[in-house]
C-alpha positions in Angstrom: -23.4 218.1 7.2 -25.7 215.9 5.5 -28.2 218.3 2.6 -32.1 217.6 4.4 -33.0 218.0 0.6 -30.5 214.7 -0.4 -32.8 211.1 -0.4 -32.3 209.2 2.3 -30.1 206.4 1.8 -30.8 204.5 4.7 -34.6 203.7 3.8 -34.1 200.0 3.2 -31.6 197.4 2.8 -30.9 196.2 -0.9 -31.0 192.9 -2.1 -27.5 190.7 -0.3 -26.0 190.8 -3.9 -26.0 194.0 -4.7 -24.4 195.1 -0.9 -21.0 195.5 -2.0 -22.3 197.4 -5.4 -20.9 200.7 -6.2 -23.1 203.5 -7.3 -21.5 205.9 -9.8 -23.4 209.0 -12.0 -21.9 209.9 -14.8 -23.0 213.5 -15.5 -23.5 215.0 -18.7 -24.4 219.0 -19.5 -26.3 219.0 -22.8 -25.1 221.1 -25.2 -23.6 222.9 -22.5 -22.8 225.9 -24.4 -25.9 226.6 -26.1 -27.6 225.8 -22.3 -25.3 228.3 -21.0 -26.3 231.0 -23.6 -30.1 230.3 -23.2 -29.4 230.5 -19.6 -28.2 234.4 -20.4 -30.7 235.0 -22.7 -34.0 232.9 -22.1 -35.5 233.7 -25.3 -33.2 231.8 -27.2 -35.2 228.4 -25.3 -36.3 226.1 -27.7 -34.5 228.1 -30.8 -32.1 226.6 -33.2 -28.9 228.0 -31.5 -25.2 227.3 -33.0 -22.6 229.0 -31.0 -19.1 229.1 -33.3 -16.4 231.3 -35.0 -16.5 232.7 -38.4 -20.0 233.4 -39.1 -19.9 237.0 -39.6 -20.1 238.9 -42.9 -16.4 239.2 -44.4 -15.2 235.8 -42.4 -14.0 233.0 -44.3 -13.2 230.6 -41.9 -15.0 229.0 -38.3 -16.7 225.9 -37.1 -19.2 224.9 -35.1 -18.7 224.7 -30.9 -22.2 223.9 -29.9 -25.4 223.0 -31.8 -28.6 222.6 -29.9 -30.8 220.0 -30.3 -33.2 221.9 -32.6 -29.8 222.8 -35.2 -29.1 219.6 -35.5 -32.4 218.3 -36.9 -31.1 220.9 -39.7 -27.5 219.1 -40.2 -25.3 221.3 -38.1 -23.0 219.2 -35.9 -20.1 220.4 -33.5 -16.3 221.1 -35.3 -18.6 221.4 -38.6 -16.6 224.1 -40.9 -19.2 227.3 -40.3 -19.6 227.4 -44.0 -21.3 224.2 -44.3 -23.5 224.9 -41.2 -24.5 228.6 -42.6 -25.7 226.4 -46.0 -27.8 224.0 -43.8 -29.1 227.0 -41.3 -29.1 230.3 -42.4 -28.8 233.1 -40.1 -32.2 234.6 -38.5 -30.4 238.1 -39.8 -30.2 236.4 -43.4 -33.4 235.4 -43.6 -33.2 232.0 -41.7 -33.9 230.7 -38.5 -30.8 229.8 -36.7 -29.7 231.8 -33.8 -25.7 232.1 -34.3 -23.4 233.2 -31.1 -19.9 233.8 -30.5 -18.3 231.7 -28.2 -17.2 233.2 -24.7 -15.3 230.8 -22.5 -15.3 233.1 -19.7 -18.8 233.1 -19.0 -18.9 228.9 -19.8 -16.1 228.8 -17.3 -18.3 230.9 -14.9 -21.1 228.4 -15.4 -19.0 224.8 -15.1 -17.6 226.1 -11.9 -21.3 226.6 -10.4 -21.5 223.0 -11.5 -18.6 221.6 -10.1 -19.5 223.2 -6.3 -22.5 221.1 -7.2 -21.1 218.1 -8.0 -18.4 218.3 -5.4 -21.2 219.0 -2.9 -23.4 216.0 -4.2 -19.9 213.2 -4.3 -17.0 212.7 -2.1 -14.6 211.7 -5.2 -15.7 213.3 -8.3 -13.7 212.9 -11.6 -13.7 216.1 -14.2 -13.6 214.7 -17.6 -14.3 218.1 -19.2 -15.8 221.5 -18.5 -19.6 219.6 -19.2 -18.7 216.0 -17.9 -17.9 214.4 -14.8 -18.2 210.6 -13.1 -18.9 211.0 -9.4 -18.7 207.6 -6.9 -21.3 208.3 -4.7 -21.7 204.9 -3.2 -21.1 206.1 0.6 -24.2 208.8 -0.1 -26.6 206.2 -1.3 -27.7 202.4 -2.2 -29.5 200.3 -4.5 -32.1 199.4 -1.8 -35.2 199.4 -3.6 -38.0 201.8 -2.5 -42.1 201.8 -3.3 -42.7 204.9 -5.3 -45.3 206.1 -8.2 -46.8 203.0 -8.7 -43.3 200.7 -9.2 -40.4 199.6 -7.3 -37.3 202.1 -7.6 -33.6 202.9 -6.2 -32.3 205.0 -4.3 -29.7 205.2 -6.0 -31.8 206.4 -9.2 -33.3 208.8 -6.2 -29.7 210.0 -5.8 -29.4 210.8 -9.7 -32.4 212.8 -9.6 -31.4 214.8 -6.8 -28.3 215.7 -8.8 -30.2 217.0 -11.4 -32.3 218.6 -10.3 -29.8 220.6 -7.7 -27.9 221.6 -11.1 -31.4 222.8 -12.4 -32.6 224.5 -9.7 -29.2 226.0 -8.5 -27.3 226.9 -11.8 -30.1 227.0 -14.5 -29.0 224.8 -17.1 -30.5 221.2 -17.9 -27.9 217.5 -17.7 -28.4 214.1 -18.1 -27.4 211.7 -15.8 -26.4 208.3 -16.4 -26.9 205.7 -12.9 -24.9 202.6 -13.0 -22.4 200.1 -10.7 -19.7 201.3 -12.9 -18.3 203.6 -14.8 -18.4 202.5 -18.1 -22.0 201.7 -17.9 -23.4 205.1 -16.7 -21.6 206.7 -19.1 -24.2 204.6 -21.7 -27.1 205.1 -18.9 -26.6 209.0 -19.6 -26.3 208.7 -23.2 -29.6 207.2 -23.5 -32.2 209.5 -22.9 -30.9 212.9 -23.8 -31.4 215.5 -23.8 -32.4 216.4 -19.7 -32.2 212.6 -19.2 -32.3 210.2 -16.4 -31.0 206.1 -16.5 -30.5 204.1 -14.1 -29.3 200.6 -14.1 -28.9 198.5 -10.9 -26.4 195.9 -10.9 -28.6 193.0 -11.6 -30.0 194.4 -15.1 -26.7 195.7 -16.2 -26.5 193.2 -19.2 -30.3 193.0 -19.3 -29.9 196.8 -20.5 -26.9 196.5 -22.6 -27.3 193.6 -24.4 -29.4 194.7 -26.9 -28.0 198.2 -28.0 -26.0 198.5 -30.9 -22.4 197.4 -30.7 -21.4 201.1 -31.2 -23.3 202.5 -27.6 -20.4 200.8 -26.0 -18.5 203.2 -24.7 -14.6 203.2 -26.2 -16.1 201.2 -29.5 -15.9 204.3 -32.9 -17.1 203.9 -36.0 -14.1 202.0 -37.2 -14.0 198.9 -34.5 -18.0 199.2 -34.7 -17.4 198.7 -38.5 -14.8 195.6 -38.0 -17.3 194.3 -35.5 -20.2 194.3 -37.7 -17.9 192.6 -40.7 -17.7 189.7 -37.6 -21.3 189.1 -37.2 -21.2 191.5 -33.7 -24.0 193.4 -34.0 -25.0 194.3 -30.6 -23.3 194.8 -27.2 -25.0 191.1 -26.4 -23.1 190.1 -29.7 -20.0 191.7 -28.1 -20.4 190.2 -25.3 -21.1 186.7 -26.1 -18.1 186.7 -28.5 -14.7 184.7 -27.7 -12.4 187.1 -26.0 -9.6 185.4 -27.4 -10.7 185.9 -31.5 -11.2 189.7 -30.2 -7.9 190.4 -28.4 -6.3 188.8 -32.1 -8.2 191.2 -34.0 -8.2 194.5 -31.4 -5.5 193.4 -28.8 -5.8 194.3 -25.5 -8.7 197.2 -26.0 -10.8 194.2 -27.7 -10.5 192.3 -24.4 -11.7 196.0 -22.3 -14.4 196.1 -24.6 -16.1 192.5 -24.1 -16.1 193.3 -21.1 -17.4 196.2 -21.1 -20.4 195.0 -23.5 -20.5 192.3 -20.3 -20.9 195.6 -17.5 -17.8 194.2 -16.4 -15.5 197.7 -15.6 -13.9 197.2 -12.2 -12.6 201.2 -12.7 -12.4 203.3 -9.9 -13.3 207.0 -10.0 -10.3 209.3 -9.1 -9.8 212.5 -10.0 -8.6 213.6 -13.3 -4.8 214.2 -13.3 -3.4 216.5 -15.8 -3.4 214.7 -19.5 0.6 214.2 -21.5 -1.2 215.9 -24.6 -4.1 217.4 -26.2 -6.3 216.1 -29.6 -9.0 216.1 -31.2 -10.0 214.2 -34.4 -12.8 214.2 -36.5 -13.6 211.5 -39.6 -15.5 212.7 -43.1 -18.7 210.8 -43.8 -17.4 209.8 -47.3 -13.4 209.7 -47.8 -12.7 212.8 -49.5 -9.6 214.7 -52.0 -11.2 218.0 -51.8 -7.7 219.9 -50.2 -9.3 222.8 -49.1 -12.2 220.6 -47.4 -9.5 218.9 -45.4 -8.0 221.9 -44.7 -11.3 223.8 -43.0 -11.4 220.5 -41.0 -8.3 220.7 -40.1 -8.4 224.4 -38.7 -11.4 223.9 -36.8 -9.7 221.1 -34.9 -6.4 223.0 -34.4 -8.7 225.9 -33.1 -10.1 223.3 -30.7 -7.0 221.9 -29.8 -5.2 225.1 -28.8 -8.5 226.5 -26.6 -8.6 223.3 -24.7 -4.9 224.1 -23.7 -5.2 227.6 -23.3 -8.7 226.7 -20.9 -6.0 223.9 -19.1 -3.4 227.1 -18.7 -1.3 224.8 -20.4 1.7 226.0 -23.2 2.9 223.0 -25.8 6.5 222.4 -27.4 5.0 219.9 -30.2 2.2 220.2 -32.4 1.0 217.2 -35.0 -1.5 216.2 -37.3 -2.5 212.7 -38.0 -4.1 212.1 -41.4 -5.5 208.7 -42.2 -6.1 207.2 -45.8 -8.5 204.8 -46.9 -8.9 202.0 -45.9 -7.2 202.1 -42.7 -3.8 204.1 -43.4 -2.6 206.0 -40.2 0.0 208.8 -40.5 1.3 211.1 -37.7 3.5 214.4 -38.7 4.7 216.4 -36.1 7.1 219.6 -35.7 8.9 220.4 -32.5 9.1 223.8 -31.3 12.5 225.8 -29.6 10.2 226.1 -26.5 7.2 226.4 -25.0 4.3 228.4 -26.5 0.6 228.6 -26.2 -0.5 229.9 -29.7 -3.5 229.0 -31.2 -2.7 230.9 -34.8 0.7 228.7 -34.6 -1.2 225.7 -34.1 -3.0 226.3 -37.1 -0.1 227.1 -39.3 2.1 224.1 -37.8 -1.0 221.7 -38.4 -1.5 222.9 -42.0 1.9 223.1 -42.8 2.0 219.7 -42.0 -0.9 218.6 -43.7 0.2 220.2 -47.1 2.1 216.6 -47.1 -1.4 214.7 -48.0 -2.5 217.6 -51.0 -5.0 216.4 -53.2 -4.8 212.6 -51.5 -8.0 210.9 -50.5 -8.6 211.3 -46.4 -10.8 209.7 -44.2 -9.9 211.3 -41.3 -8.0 213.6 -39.9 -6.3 215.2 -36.2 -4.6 217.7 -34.6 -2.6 217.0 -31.2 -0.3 219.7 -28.9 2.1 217.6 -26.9 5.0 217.8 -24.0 2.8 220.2 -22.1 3.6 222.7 -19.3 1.0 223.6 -17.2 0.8 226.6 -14.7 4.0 228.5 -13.9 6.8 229.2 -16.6 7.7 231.6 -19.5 6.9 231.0 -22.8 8.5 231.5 -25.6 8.5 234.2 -27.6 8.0 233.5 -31.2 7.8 236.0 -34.5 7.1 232.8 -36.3 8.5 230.2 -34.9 12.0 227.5 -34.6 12.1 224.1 -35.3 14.5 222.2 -32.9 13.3 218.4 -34.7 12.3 218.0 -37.7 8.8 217.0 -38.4 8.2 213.8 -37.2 7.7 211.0 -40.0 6.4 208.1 -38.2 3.1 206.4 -38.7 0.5 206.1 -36.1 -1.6 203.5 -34.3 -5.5 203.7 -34.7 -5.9 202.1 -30.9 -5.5 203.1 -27.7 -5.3 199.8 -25.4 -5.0 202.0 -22.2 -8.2 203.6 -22.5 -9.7 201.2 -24.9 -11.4 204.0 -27.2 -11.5 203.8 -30.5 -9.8 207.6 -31.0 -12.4 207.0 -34.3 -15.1 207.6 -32.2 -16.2 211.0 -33.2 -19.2 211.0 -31.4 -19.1 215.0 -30.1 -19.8 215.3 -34.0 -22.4 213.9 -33.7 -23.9 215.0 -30.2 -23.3 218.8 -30.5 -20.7 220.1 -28.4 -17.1 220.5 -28.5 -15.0 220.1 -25.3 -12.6 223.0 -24.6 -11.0 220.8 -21.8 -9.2 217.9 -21.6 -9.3 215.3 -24.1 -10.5 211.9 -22.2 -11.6 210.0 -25.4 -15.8 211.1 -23.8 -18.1 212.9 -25.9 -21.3 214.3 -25.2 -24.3 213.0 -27.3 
């Protein structure tokens, strides 16, 4: 039965070109962790709030799940070792004004599920990128008829977005933005544009009216590394991007430089489906300035393995492999990995296979680094049982490729670093700003 609180979609008649025009919303939770703790606790609202690991007295070692808004205008970003966010925002108990919380899963869980009925209520195919991201097709709810209202012209299907906010508002208390587009990849820049409690929308005829000029690296699937090639090209701007000869880009980026031109274009003929279950499980993260500082690179690497192994323990999912991926300046990828005698889901293992690893690249300059659990089992089945733990292969020494053509993201693109919030949920190459 049709919500009487849902816009109308059959108010007018769009414009004959946009008739066939999908309608999809990406949604995006800001800072969904923090939102979900100042959702407990409502005197925590507008408070610089870091929710982590390893910020008590006597711990050595953490990072950073979620910083609000207000922590990151103090330089704390998500997977940040604790340390360095504790130097840059004190505690409020230590004199300083930042409002530090352990992390509890359970109750963020609790919370993404009240979503989710939500979103499944609002979309009849919604795709779950993460416990705080979803694209939902909504195109058989709504238009892009055009409609009088506040003094200028608007859609429906922007209507539609703001029904979806504010039914997420109103019915589970925590704020998202929410991107409006004709295709996936652009609503996923539409809600990366005004954050935080944001709404863009982008009907089909100003798709690359809106694009063009942003800089090359809003594209979604384009890191720091192709934005940096792309810049050494003259491609400046997603209008750059798209202008540029697809054939010069798929010789310098393959395949994913083709995806991307396009992209920049608001071509993305994608269709939402749900999200099946992923072959393995990742997370990298790139230092502003290349450093040899060993135990720097380690902290790094321990927040990401801590990351790594919640995500699978949140996807019920045990892991036979476990691999770092280290990469040396300029541009030099390496990939380690250690098999296991079975499966296991062990976070301290993860971070004693990752650093074991790791001890490989001692006192060598890194630009980056990764951790990665592979051959997953997810659901039913035993795992094994481990004191420490048996290698069946030894560690894997092959080097790695710094593209993905399939999804065409640049796995550089360490943008959750920058937005404040680490995923414990599938890796999908999306990041929350």
């Amino acid at each position: 039965m049709r919500d009487p609180e849902a816009p109308f979609a059959a108010a007018a008649r769009p414009p004959d070109d946009t008739d066939d025009a999908r309608v999809v919303l990406h949604v995006d939770m800001d800072c969904f962790y923090a939102s979900c703790e100042r959702r407990r606790d409502p005197t925590l609202a507008g408070e610089p709030v870091v929710v982590g690991m390893g910020f008590e007295p006597g711990e050595s070692h953490g990072a950073v799940a979620t910083a609000s808004y207000e922590a990151r205008a103090h330089g704390v970003e998500s997977a940040q070792p604790i340390s360095q966010a504790l130097d840059a925002l004190p505690r409020v108990e230590d004199g300083g004004g930042g409002r530090y919380l352990p992390v509890d899963l359970d109750y963020y869980r609790e919370i993404a599920a009240l979503v989710k009925e939500v979103l499944h209520d609002c979309a009849d195919v919604v795709r779950e990128v993460s416990i705080d991201e979803a694209y939902l097709d909504v195109t058989e709810r709504t238009s892009w008829a055009r409609v009088a209202g506040d003094g200028d012209e608007r859609t429906l299907a922007e209507g539609y977005g703001r029904y979806v906010k504010q039914r997420i508002a109103r019915e589970v208390g925590v704020p998202a933005s929410v991107g409006v587009a004709p295709n996936m990849a652009t609503a996923k820049v539409a809600s990366d544009h005004d954050k935080p409690d944001g709404l863009v929308a982008v009907p089909p005829d100003r798709v690359r009216e809106f694009l063009a000029p942003l800089p090359v690296d809003e594209i979604h699937g384009v890191g720091p590394v192709t934005a940096r090639k792309l810049r050494g090209m003259g491609i400046e701007t997603a209008g750059d991007l798209g202008a540029a000869d697809p054939t010069v880009l798929r010789e310098r980026f393959g395949d994913r430089g083709v995806a991307l031109h396009r992209r920049a274009r608001g071509d993305d003929d994608r269709i939402v489906e749900p999200t099946g279950r992923p072959k393995s499980l990742s997370r990298e993260s790139a230092f502003t300035d290349a450093t040899d500082e060993t135990e720097r690179v380690r902290e790094k690497v321990r927040a990401l393995a801590g990351d790594v192994a919640a995500r699978a323990t949140d996807r019920e999912a045990t892991y036979r492999t476990i691999g770092v991926k280290v990469v040396r300046p300029p541009f030099d990828v390496n990939t380690r990995e250690q098999s296991l005698s079975g499966p296991v889901d062990d976070p301290a293992l993860v971070e004693r296979v990752a650093l074991e690893l790791l001890s490989e690249f001692a006192s060598e300059t890194v630009r980056k680094v990764g951790v990665r659990v592979s051959n997953l089992t997810f659901g039913a089945g035993e795992q094994v049982r481990l004191d420490g733990y048996d290698s069946a292969v030894p560690p894997d020494r092959e080097g790695g490729d710094d593209t993905d053509p399939e999804s065409a993201t640049d796995p550089a693109d360490d943008r959750r670093s920058r937005r404040g919030q680490v995923s414990l949920s599938a890796f999908d190459g999306d990041d929350e700003r």
